[in-house]
C-alpha positions as CSV (number, residue, x, y, z in Angstrom):
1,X,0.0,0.0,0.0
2,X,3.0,2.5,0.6
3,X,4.4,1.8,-2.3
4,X,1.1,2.4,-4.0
5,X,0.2,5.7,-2.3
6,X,4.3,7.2,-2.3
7,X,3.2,10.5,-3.9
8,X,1.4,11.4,-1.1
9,X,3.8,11.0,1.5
10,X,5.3,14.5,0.3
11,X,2.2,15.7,-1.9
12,X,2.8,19.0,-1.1
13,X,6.3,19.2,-2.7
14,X,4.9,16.9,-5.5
15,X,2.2,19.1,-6.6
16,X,4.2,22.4,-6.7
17,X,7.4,20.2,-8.4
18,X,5.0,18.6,-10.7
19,X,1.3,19.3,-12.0
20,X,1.0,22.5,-10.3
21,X,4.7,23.9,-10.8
22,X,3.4,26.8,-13.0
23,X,2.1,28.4,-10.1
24,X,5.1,27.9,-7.8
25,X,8.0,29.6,-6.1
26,X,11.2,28.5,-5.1
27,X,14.5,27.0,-6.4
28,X,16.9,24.1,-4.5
29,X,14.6,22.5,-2.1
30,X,12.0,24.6,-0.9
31,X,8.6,25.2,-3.2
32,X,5.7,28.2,-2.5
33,X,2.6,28.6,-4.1
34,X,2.8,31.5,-5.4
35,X,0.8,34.7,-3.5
36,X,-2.5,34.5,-3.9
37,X,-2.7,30.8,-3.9
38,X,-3.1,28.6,-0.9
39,X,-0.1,29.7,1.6
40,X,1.5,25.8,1.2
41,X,4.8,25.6,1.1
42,X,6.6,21.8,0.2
43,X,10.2,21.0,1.1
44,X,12.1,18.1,-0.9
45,X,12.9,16.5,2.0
46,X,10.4,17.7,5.2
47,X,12.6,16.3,7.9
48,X,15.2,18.4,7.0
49,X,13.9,21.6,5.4
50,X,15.3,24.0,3.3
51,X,14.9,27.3,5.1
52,X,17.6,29.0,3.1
53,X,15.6,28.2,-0.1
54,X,12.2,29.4,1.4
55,X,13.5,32.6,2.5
56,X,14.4,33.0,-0.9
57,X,11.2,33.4,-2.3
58,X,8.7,34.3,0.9
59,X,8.7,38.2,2.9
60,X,9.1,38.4,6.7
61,X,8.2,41.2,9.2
62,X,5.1,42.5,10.2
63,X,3.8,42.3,6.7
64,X,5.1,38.6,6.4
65,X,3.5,35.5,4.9
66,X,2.6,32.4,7.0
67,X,2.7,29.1,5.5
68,X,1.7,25.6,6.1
69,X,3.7,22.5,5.6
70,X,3.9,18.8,6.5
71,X,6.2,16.4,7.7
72,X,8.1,18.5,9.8
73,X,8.8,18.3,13.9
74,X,12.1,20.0,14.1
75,X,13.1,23.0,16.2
76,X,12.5,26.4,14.2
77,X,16.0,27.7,12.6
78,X,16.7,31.3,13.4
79,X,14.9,33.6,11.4
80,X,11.5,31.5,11.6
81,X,8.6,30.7,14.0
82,X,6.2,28.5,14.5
83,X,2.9,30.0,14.9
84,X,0.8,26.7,15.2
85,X,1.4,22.9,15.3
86,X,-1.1,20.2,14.8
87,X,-1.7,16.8,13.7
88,X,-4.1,16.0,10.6
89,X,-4.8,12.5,8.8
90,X,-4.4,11.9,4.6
91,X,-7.5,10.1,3.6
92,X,-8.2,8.2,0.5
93,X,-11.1,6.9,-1.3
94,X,-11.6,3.0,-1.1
95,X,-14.9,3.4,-2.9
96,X,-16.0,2.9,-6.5
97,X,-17.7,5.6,-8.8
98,X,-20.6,7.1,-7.6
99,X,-23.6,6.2,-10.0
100,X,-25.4,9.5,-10.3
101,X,-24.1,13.3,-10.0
102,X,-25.2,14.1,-6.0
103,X,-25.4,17.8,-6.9
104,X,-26.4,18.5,-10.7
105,X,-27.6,21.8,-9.7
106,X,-23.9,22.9,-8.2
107,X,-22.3,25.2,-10.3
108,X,-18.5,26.3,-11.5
109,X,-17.3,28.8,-9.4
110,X,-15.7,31.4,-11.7
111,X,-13.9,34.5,-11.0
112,X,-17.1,36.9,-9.8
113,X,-17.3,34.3,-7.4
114,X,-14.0,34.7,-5.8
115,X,-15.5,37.2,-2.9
116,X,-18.4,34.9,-1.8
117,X,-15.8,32.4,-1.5
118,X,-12.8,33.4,0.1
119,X,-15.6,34.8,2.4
120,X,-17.2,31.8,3.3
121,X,-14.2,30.1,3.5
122,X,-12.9,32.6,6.3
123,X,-15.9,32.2,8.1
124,X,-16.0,28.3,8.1
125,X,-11.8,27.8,7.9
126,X,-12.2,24.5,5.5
127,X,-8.0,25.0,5.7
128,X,-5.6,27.1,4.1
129,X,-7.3,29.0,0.7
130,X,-6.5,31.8,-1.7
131,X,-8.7,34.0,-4.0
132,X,-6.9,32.1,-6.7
133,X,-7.1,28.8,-4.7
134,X,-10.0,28.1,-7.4
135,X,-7.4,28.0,-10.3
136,X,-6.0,24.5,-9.4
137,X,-8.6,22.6,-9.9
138,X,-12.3,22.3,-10.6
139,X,-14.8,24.2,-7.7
140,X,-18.3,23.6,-7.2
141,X,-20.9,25.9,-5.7
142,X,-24.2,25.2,-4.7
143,X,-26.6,28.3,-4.4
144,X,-30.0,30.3,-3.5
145,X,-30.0,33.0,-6.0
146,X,-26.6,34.4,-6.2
147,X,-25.8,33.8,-2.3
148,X,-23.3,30.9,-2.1
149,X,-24.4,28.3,0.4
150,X,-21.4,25.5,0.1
151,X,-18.8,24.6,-1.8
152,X,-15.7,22.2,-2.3
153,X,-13.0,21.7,-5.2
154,X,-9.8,20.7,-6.0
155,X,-6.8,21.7,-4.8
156,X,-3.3,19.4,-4.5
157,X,-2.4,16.4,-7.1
158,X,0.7,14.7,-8.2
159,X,0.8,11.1,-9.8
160,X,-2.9,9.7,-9.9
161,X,-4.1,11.9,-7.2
162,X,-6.2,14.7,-6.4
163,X,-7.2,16.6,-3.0
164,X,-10.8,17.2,-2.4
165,X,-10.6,20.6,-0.4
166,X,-12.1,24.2,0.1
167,X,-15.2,21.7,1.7
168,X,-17.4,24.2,3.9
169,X,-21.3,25.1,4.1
170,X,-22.9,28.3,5.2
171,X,-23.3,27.6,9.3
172,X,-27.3,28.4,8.7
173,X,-27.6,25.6,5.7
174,X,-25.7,23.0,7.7
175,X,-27.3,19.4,8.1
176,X,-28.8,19.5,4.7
177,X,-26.1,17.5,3.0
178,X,-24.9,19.9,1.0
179,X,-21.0,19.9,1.1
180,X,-21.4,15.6,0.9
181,X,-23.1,15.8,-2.4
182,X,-20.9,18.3,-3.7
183,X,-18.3,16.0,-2.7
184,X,-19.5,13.1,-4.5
185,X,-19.9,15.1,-7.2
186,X,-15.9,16.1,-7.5
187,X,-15.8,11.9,-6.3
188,X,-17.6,10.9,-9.1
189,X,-15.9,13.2,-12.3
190,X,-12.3,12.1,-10.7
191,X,-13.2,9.0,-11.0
192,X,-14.5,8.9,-14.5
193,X,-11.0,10.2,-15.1
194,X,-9.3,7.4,-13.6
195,X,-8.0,9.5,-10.4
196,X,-7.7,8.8,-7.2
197,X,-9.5,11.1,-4.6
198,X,-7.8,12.0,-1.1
199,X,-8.1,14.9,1.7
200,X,-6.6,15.9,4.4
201,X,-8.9,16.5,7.9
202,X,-7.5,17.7,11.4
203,X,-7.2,14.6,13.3
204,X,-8.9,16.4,16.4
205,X,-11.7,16.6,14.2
206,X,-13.7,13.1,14.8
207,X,-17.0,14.3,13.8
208,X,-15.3,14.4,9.8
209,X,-13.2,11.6,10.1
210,X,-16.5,9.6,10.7
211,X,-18.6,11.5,8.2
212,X,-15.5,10.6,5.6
213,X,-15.3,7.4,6.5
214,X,-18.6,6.3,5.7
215,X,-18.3,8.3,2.7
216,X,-15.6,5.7,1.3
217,X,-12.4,7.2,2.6
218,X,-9.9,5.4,4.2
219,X,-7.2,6.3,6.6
220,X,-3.6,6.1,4.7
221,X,-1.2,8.5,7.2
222,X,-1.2,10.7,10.5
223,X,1.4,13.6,9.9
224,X,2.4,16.7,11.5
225,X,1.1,20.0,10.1
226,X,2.8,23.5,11.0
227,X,1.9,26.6,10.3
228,X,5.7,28.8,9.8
229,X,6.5,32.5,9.3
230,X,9.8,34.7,9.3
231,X,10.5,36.9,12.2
């Protein structure tokens, strides 16, 4: 199975060395979205970052960027911080196609939609997202009028799989179902393109473990997640 699932033990270095490169920063071992992405950065080898190469490419002070990363549980090098450590699980589907589309009223979310979104998504924190987080894959929206009530897309992929992220609902429409069937929507088309769906959820967070798990995901890997800035 590890051999299998190897380009997701450093997916975020694979995605911004690979299919997503075009909208990367970075030389030697470090790798940044560029700004206005997601604020992921991916390090060639996590257990032994690049902080030289990251500085390269990435502000500090009070105007400073914060990023996430993976894999990492050493002490911060001069020059950085640690502003938050946690632990979340990679996930991966173990189901098959779903049948039907779960949400064939959803629609693309384009670029008017950018506000709504990054909006909603600060409001709901689904995980780390940019107003042109909707550039890396496919987004979904499902709405009442023009008022955005959930969405989920695609962020991360390298090899024969994609992230399912950007998953949140507006706290007043919650219980309805309707980040799940936009989910199986973005389940079903990856599918039907022979790709392998995964995401990443807190491990703290039990209540969307389960609801994933029932879903058809399967637990692949616990990892440490940090969230890093320069002094």
């Amino acid at each position: 199975m590890a051999d299998s699932l190897s380009a997701l033990d450093n997916i975020m270095w694979n995605a911004l060395t690979g299919p997503h490169a075009r909208f990367a920063l970075g030389e030697g071992g470090a790798r940044r979205f560029a700004p206005g992405f997601s604020p992921i950065v991916g390090f060639e080898d996590p257990e032994r970052p690049d902080f030289d190469a990251l500085s390269r490419c990435c502000q500090g002070g009070e105007s400073g960027e914060s990023f996430y990363c993976e894999g990492w549980s050493g002490t911060a090098p001069a020059g950085w911080r640690i502003e938050l450590e946690s632990r979340m699980v990679k996930m991966v589907w173990a189901g098959g196609a779903p049948a039907e589309d779960a949400a064939p009223e959803a629609r693309p979310l384009e670029t008017q939609h950018v506000p709504q979104a990054l909006d909603l998504a600060t409001r709901t924190r689904p995980g780390p997202f940019g107003p042109r987080t909707i550039e890396l894959g496919d987004y979904f929206g499902i709405f009442d009028g023009e008022r955005l009530l959930a969405m989920a897309g695609e962020r991360m992929c390298a090899g024969a799989f994609r992230e399912i992220s950007g998953v949140c609902t507006e706290p007043d429409t919650q219980g309805r179902g309707l980040a799940r069937r936009l989910m199986l929507k973005l389940i079903r088309r990856q599918r039907q393109r022979c790709e392998t769906p995964f995401l990443h959820v807190m491990s703290a967070n039990t209540g969307a473990r389960a609801l994933y798990e029932r879903m058809g995901f399967a637990d692949y890997r616990e990892v440490v997640v940090r969230v890093i800035a320069r002094n």
